[in-house]
TORTIMI-421779 format. One record per residue (C-alpha): residue number from 1; residue in three letters; y, x, z. Coordinates in nm, 4 decimals. Layout:
! TORTIMI-421779
+-----+-----+----------+----------+----------+
:   n : res :       c2 :       c1 :       c3 :
+-----+-----+----------+----------+----------+
: NUM : ALA :        Y :        X :        Z :
...
+-----+-----+----------+----------+----------+
***
This chain:
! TORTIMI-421779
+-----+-----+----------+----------+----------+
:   n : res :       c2 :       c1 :       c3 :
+-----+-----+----------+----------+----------+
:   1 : UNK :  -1.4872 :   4.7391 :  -1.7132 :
:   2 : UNK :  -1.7871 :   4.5425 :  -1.7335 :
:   3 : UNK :  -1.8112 :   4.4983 :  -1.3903 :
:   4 : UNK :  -1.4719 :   4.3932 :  -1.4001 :
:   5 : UNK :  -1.5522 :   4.1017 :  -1.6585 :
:   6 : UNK :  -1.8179 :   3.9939 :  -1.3892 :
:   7 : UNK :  -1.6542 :   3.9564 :  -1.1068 :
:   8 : UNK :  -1.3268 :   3.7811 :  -1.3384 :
:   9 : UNK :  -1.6083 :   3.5787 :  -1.4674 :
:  10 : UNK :  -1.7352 :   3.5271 :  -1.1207 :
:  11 : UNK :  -1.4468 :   3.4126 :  -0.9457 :
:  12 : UNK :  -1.3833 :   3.1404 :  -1.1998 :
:  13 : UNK :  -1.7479 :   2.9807 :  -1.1500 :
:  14 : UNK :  -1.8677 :   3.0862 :  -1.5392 :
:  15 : UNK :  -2.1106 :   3.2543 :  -1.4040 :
:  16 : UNK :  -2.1877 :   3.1243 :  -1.0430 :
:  17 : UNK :  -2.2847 :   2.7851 :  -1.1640 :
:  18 : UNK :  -2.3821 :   2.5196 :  -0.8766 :
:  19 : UNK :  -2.7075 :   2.4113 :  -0.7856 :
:  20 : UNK :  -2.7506 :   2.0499 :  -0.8157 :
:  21 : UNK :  -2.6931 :   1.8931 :  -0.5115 :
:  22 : UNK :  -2.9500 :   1.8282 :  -0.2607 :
:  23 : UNK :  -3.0587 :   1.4989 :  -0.1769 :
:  24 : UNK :  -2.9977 :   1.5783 :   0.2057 :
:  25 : UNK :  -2.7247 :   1.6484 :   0.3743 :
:  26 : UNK :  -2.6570 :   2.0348 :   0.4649 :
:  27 : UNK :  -2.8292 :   2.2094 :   0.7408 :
:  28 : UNK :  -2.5416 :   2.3027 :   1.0245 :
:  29 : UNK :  -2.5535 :   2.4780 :   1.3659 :
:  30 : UNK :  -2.3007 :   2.2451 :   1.4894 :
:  31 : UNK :  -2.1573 :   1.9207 :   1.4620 :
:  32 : UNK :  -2.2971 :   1.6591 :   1.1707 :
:  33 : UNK :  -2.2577 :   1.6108 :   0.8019 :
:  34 : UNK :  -2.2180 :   1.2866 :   0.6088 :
:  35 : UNK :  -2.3254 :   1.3508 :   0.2517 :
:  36 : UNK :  -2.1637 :   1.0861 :  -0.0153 :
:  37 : UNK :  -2.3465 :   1.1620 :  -0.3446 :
:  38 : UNK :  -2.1723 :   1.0744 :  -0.6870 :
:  39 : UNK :  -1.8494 :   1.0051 :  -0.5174 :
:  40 : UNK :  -1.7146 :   0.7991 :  -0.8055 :
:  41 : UNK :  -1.3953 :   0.8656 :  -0.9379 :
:  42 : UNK :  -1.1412 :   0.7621 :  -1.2551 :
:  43 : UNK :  -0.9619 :   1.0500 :  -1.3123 :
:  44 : UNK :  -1.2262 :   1.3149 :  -1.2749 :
:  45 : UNK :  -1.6376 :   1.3665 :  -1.3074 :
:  46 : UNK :  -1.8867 :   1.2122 :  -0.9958 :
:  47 : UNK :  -1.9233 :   1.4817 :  -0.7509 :
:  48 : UNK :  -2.0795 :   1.4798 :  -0.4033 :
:  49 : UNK :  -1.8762 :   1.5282 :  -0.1247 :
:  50 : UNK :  -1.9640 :   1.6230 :   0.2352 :
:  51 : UNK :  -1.7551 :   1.5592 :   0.5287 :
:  52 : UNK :  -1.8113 :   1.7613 :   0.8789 :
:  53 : UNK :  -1.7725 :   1.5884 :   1.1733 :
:  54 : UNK :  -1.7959 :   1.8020 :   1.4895 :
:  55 : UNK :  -1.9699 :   1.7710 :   1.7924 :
:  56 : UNK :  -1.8371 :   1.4318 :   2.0171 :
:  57 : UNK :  -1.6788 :   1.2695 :   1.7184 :
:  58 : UNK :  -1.5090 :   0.9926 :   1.7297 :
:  59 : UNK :  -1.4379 :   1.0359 :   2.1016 :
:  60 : UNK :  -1.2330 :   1.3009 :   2.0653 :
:  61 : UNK :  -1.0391 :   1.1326 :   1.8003 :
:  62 : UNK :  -0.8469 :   1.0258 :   1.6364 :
:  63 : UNK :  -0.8523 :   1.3787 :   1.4027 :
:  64 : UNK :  -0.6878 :   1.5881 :   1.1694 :
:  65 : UNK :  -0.8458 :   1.6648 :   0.8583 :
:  66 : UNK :  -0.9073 :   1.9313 :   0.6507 :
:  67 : UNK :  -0.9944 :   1.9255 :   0.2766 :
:  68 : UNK :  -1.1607 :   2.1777 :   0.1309 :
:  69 : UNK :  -1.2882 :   2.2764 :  -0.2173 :
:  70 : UNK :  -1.6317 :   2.4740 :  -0.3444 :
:  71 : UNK :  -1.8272 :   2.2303 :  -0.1259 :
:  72 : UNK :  -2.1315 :   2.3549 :  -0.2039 :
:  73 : UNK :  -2.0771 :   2.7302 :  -0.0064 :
:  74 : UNK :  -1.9235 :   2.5877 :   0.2692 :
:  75 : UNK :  -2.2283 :   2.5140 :   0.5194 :
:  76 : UNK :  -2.5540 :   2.5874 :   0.4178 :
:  77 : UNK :  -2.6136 :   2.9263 :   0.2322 :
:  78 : UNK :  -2.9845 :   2.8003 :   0.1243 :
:  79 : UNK :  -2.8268 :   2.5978 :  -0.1534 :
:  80 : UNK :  -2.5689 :   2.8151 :  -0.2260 :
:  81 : UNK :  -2.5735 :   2.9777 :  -0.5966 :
:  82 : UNK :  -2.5316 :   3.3052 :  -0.4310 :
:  83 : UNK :  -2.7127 :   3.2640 :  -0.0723 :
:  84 : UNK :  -2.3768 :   3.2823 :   0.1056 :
:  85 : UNK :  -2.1905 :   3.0408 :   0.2658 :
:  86 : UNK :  -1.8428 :   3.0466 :   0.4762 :
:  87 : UNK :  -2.0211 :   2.9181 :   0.8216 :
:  88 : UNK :  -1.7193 :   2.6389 :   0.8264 :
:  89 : UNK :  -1.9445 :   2.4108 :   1.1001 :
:  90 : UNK :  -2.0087 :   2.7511 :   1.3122 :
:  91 : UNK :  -1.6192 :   2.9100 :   1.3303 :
:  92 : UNK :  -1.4694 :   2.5880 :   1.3226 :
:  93 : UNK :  -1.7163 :   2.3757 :   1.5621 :
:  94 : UNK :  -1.6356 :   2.7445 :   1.8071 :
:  95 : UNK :  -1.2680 :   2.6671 :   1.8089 :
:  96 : UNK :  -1.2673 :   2.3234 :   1.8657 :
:  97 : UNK :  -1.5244 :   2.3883 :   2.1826 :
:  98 : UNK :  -1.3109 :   2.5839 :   2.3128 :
:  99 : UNK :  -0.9896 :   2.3557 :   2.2701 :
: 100 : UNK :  -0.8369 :   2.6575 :   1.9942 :
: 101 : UNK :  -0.7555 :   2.4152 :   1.7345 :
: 102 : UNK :  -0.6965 :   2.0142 :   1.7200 :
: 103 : UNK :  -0.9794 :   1.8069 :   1.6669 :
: 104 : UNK :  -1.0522 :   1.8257 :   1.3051 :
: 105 : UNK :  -1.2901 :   1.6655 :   1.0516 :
: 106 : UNK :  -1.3754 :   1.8821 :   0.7256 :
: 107 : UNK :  -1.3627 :   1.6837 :   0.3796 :
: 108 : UNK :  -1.5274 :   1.9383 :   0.1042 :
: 109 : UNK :  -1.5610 :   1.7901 :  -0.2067 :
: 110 : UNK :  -1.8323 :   2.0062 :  -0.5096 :
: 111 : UNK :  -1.6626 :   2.1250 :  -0.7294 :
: 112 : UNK :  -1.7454 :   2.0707 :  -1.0829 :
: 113 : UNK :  -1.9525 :   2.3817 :  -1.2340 :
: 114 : UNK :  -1.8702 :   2.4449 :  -1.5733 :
: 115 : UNK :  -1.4652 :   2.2415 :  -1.5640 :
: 116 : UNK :  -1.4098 :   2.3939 :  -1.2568 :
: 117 : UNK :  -1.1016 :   2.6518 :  -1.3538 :
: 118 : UNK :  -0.9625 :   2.3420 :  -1.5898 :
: 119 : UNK :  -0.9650 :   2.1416 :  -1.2501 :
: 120 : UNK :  -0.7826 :   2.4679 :  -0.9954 :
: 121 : UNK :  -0.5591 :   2.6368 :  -1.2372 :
: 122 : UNK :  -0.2167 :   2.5041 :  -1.1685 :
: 123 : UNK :  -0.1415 :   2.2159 :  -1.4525 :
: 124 : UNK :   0.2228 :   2.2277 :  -1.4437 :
: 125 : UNK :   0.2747 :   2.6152 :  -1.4416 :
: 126 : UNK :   0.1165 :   2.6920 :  -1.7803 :
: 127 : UNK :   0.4657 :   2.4908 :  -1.8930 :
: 128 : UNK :   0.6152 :   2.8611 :  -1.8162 :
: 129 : UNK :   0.3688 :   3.0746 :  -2.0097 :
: 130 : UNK :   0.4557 :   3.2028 :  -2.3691 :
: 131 : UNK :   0.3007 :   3.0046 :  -2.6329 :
: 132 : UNK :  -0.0032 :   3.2906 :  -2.7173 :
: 133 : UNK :  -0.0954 :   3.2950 :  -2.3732 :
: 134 : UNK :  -0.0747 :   2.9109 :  -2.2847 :
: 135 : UNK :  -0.2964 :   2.8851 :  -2.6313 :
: 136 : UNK :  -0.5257 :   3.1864 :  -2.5182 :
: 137 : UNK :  -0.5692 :   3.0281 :  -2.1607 :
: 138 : UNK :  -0.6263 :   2.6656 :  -2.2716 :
: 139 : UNK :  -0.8521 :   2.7895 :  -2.5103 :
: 140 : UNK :  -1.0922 :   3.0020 :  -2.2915 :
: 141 : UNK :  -1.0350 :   2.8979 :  -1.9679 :
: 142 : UNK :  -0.9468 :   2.5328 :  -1.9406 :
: 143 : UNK :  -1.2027 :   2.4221 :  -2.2308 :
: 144 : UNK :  -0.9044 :   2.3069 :  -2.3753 :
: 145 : UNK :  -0.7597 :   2.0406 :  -2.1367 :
: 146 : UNK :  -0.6318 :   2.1037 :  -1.8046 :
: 147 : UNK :  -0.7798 :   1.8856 :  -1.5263 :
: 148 : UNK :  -0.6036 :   1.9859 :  -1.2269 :
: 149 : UNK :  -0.3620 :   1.7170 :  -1.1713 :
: 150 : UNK :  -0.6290 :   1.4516 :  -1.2797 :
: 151 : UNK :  -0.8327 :   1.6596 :  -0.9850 :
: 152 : UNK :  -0.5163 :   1.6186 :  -0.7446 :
: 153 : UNK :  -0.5182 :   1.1932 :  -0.8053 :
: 154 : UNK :  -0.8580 :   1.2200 :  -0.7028 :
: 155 : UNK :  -0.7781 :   1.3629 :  -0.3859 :
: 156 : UNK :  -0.4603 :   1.1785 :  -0.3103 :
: 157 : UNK :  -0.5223 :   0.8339 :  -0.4581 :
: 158 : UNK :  -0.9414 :   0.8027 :  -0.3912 :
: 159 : UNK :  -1.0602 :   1.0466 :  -0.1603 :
: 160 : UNK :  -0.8089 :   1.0208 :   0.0969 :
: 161 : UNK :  -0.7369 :   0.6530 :   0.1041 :
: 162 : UNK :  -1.1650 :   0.6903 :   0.1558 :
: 163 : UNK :  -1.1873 :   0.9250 :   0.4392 :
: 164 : UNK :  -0.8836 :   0.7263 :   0.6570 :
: 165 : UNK :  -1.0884 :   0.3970 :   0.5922 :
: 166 : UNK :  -1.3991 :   0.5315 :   0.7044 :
: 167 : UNK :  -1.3291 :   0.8001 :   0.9618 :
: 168 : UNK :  -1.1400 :   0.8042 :   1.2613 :
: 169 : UNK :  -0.8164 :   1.0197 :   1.1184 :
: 170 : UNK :  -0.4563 :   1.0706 :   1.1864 :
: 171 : UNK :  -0.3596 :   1.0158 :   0.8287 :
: 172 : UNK :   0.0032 :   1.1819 :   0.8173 :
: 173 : UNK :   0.0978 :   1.5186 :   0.6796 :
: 174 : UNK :   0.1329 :   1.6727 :   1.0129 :
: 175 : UNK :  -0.2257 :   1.6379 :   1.0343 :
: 176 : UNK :  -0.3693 :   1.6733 :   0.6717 :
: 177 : UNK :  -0.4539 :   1.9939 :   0.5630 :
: 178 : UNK :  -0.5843 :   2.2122 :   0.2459 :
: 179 : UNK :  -0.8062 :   2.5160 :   0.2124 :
: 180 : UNK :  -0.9864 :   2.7138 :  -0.0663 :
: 181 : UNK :  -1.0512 :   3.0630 :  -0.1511 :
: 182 : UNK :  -0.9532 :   3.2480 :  -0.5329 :
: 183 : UNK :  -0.9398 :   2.9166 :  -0.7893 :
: 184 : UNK :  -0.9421 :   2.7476 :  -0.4635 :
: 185 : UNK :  -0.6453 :   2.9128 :  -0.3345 :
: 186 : UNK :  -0.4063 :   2.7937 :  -0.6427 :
: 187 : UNK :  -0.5140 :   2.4348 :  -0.6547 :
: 188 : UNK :  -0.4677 :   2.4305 :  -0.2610 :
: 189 : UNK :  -0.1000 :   2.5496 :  -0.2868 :
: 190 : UNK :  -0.0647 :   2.3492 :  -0.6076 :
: 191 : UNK :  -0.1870 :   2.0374 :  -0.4121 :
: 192 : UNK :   0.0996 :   2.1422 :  -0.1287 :
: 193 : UNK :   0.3760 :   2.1714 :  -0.3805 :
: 194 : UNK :   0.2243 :   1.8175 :  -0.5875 :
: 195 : UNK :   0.1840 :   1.6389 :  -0.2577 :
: 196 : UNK :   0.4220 :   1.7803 :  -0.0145 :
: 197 : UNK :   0.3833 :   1.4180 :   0.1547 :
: 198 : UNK :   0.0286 :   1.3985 :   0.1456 :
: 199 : UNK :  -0.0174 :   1.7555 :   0.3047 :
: 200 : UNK :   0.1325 :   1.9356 :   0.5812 :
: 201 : UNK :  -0.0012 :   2.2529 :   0.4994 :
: 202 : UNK :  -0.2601 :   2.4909 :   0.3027 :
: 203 : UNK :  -0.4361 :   2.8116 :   0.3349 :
: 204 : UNK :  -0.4822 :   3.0297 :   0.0452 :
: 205 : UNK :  -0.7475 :   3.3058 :   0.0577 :
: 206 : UNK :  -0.8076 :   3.5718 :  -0.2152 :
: 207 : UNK :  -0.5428 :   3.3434 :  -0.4182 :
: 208 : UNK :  -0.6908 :   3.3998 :  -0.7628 :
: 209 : UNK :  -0.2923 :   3.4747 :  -0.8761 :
: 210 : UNK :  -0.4158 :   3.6647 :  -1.2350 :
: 211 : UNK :  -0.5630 :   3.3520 :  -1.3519 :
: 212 : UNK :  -0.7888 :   3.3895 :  -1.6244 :
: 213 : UNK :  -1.0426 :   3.5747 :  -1.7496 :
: 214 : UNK :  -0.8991 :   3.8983 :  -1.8283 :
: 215 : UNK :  -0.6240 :   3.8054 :  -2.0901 :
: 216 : UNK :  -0.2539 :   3.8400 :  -1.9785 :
: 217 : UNK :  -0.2551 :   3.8906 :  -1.6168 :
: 218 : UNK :   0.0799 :   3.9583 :  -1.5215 :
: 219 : UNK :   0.1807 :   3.6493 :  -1.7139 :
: 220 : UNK :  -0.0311 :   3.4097 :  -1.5658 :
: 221 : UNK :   0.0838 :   3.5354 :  -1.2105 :
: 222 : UNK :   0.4391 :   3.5408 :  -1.2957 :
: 223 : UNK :   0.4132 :   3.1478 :  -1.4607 :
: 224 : UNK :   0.2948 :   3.0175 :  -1.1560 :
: 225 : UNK :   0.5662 :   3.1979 :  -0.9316 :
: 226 : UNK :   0.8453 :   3.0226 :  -1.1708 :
: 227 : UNK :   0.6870 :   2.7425 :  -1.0849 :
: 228 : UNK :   0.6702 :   2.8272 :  -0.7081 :
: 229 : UNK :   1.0418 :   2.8892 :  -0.6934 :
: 230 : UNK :   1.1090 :   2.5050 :  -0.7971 :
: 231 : UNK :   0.8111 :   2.3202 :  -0.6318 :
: 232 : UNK :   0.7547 :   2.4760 :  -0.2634 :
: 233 : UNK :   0.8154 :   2.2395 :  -0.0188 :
: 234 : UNK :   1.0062 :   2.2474 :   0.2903 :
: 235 : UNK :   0.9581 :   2.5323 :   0.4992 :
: 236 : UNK :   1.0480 :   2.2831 :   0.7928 :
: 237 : UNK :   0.7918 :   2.0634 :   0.7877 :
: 238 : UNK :   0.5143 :   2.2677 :   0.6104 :
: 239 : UNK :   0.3269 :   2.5587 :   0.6637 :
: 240 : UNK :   0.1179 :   2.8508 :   0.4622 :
: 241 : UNK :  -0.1542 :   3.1156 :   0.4898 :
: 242 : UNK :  -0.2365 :   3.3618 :   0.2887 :
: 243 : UNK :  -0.4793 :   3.6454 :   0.2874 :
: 244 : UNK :  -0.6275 :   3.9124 :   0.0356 :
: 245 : UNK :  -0.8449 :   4.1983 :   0.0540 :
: 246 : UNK :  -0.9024 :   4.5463 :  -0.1069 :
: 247 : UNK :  -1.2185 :   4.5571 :  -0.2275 :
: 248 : UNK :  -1.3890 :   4.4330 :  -0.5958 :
: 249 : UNK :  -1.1803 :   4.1357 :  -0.7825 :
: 250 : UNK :  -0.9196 :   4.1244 :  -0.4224 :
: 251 : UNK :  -0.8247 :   4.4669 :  -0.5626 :
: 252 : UNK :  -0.6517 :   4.3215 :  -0.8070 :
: 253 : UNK :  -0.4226 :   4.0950 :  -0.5891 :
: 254 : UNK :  -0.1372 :   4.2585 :  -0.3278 :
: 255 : UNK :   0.1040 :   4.3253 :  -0.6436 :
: 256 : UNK :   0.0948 :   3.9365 :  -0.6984 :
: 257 : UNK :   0.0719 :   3.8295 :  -0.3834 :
: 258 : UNK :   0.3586 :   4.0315 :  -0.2850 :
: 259 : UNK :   0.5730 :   3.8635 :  -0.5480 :
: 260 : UNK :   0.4599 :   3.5457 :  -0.4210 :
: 261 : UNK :   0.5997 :   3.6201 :  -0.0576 :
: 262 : UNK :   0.9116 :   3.7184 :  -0.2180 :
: 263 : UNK :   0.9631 :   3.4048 :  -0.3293 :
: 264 : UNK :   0.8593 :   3.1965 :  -0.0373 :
: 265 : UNK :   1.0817 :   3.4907 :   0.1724 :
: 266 : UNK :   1.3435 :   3.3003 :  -0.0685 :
: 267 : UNK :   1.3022 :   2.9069 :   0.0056 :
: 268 : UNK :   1.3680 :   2.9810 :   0.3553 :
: 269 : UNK :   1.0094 :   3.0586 :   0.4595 :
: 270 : UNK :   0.9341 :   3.2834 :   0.7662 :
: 271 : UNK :   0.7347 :   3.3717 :   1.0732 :
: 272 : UNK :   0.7528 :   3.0530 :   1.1854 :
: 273 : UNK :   0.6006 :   2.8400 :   0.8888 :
: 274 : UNK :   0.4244 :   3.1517 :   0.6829 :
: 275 : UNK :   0.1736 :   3.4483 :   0.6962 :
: 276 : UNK :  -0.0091 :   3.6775 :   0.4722 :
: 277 : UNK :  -0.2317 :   3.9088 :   0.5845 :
: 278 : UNK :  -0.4274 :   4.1687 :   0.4297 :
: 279 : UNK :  -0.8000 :   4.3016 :   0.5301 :
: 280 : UNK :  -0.8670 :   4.6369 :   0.4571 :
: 281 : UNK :  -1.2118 :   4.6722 :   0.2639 :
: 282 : UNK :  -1.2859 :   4.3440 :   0.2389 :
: 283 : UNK :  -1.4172 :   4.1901 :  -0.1062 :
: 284 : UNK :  -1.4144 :   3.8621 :  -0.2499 :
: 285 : UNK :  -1.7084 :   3.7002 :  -0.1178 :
: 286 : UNK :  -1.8131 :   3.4017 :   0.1226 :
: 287 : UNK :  -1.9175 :   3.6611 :   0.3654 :
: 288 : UNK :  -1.5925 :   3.7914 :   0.3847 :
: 289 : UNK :  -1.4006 :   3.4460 :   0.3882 :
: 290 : UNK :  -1.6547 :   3.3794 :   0.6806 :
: 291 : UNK :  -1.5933 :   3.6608 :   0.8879 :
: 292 : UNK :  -1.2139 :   3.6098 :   0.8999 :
: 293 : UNK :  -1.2148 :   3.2102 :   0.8824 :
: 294 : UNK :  -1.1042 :   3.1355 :   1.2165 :
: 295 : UNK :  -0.7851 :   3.3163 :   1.1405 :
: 296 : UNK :  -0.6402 :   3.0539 :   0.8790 :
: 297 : UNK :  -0.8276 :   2.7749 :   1.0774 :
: 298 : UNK :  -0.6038 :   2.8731 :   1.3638 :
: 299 : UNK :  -0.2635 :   2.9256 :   1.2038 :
: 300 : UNK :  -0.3294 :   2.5505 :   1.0062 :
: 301 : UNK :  -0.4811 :   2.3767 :   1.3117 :
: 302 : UNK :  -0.2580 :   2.4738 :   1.5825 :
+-----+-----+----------+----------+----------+
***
């Protein structure tokens, strides 16, 4: 059980608090990184964000772009919290070489240590949870005010309009993705259903679908799937990954996950638009999002 606790409290960046950020940008093995320290922002805190530009840009352009979330495990595992890192610069900068995926840019933005499950858990589902939970979850998790949607303005309305300005992009939904892994997961698909015109798609690994920190699981799961049955958007212009494994805190997600598919199953989701694939003995680490990466990098970027 108490190893349990950890990893819950793991997961939701309690305990894996960032470093602060490095003057420099982060080492990569390809590509380069523009670092944009205290990006400043009136709906959520400063926060640096880093933006991965592969090898040739901007003659390959213009590009699609990615956003991402966790910035700070995404390219250099020296300045990670934990040492690991998800080697975004090496799997993606591999595909594009070799003509895999479209020309892509990667927009990560840091996420904010200690308000960082107030700004991924899904605003707009805890309207479904009973009253004790919502107060339980508000309480403990979301340090009593929810910050998600305030964290999806920042995106839409500041970083977005920022990146298209500066970068050479093709600034449509067909070509503006979302990625993250457990918290990171929700507030992608959140930012899919929120934004269905801003973004075309999102990838979803070790979707964090329990939610909080070890109170009513199968409540928190089942909110956000109420909510998913209203708010997915079309199947015909949008697409989804998802992935989960079997080891430590992934252990805890196919029963969720496989309620989730039911529902996308019924807003007219299919091969075509959707996957979810599950990795036998994998855990819920960077080195596992790593070693699978190019998987939801192909299925978004194709």
């Amino acid at each position: 059980m108490k190893r349990l606790l950890f990893l819950l409290l793991l997961a939701h960046g309690s305990l894996a608090q960032p470093a602060p950020p490095a003057a420099a940008p982060p080492h990569v093995s390809t590509g380069t990184v523009r670092r944009f320290t205290a990006f400043p922002s009136k709906f959520v805190a400063a926060r640096t964000v880093d933006v991965w530009l592969p090898d040739g840009y901007p003659k390959n352009g213009p590009y699609d772009v990615l956003y991402m979330h966790d910035g700070q495990m995404l390219f250099d595992s020296i300045n990670s919290w934990n040492h690991q890192e998800w080697r975004v610069d090496e799997v993606l900068g591999r595909l594009e070489a070799s003509k895999a995926v479209r020309p892509t840019i990667v927009v990560s933005s840091f996420n904010n240590g200690p308000y960082r499950h107030a700004e991924y858990y899904p605003q707009r589902a805890i309207g479904y949870l009973a009253p004790a939970v919502r107060d339980t979850l508000m309480r403990k998790d979301l340090k009593g005010q929810p910050l998600a949607d305030a964290y999806l303005k920042f995106m839409v309305q500041e970083l977005k309009p920022f990146v298209d300005k500066t970068f050479r992009t093709r600034p449509g939904p067909a070509h503006t993705r979302v990625m993250g892994s457990s918290m990171g997961g929700l507030i992608s698909l959140y930012a899919l259903c929120e934004y269905p015109q801003v973004f075309g798609g999102a990838a979803c690994l070790s979707t964090h679908w329990i939610g909080g920190f070890g109170q009513d699981q199968a409540a928190l799961a089942a909110a956000f799937q109420q909510y998913l049955k209203i708010k997915l958007p079309d199947p015909a212009t949008h697409r989804l990954y998802f992935d989960y494994g079997t080891a430590t805190l992934d252990a805890l997600y196919e029963p969720h996950q496989l309620a989730a598919d039911a529902v996308l199953r019924a807003r007219g989701y299919s091969a075509k638009n959707w996957t979810t694939r599950k990795f036998e003995g994998a855990d819920h680490s960077e080195h596992a999002w790593a070693k699978r990466l190019d998987q939801p990098l192909r299925w978004l970027l194709q």
